[in-house]
N, C-alpha and C positions, 0 to 999 in steps of 0.2 A: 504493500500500500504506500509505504514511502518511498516507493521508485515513481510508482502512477503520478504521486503530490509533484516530484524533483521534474521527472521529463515530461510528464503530459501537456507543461503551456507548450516545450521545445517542440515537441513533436507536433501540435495543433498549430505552433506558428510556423514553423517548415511545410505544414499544408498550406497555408493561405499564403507563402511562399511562392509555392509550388503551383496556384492556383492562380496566381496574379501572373506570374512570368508564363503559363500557360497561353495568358488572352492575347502573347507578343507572336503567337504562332499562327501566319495568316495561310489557316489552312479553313479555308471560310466556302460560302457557297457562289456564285459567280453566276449570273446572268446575262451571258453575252448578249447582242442584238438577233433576234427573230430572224431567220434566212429565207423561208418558205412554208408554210402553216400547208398541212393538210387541204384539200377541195373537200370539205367536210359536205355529206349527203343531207345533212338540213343542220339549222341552227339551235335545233333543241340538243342534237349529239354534238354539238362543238360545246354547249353550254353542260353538259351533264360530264364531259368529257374535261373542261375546266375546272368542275367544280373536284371530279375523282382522280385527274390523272397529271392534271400539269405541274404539280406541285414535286413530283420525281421526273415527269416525262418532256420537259419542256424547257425554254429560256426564260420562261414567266414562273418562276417558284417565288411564292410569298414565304419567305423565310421567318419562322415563328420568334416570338423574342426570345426562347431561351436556344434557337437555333443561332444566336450571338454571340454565345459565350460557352468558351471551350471549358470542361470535352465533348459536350451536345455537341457544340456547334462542328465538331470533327466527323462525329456520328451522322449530321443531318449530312453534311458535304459528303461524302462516304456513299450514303445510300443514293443521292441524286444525282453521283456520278455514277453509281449502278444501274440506277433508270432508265438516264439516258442512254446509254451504251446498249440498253435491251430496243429502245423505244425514245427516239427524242421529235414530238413533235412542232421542233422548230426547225427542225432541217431535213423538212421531207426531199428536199432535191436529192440529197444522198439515199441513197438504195437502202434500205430500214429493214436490216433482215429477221427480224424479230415482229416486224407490221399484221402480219397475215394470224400471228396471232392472239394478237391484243384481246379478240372479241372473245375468244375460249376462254381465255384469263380470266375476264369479266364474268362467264357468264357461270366458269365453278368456281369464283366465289374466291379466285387468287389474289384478283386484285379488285379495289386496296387491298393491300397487305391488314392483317388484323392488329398488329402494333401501329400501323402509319392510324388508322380508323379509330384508337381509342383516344389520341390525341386530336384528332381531326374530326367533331363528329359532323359538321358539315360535310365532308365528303362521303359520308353513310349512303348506300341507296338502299330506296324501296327496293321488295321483287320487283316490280314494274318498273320500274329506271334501269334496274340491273337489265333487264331484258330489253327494253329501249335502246340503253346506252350501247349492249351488245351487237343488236340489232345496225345498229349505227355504224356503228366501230367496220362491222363486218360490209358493211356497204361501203365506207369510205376508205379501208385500207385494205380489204380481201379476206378470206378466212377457210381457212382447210379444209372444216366441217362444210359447207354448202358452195 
């Protein structure tokens, strides 16, 4: 117990140390300029598709406040460069070989992912969106299934 009393400020102050010289680490999320958007099959799938997918899939990610401050903010950058590398709907000019099947994702329920969903509940769909969005998705960028 008199160890805990002696090191325990050293050791809490070496975090917040540790935690400040962290936020010098610009390993941040990055939204370059828009190249080429989808020809989206109607404007309810470009808007259901903003509200579930642009946040990993795009140049338009609303980066959440604590997606500012590291190590979140490592984590969010991490996963939206995962994203887009599957799926980036700002540079549909480039051949998206992951496109075709966006709508199967959507439609068993892979994407959103269920961690991205408990923080986002905006992004949540009805069945009916989910199969909308699906529906969409698969018209506007192709799909295996049909």
């Amino acid at each position: 117990m008199d160890k805990v009393r002696r090191f325990g400020p050293w050791v809490l102050g070496g975090l917040a140390v540790l935690l400040v010289v962290a936020q010098l680490v610009p390993y941040r999320v990055e939204n370059p300029p828009v190249e080429q958007g989808p020809a989206w099959d109607s404007p309810a799938t470009e808007a259901l598709a903003r509200r579930a997918c642009f946040d990993c899939h795009s140049h338009e990610v609303k980066v959440p406040w604590y997606g500012h401050i590291a190590p979140f903010a490592w984590l969010v950058n991490h996963h939206v460069i995962d994203g887009r590398e599957h799926l980036n709907l700002s540079t549909m000019q480039v051949h998206q070989k992951h496109a075709h099947e966006a709508a199967e994702e959507v439609r068993e329920e892979k994407m959103p992912p269920g961690y991205y969903l408990a923080l986002h509940p905006e992004a949540r769909l009805s069945a009916e969106e989910r199969a909308q969005l699906a529906a969409g998705l698969a018209a506007t960028l192709g799909d295996d299934e049909h």
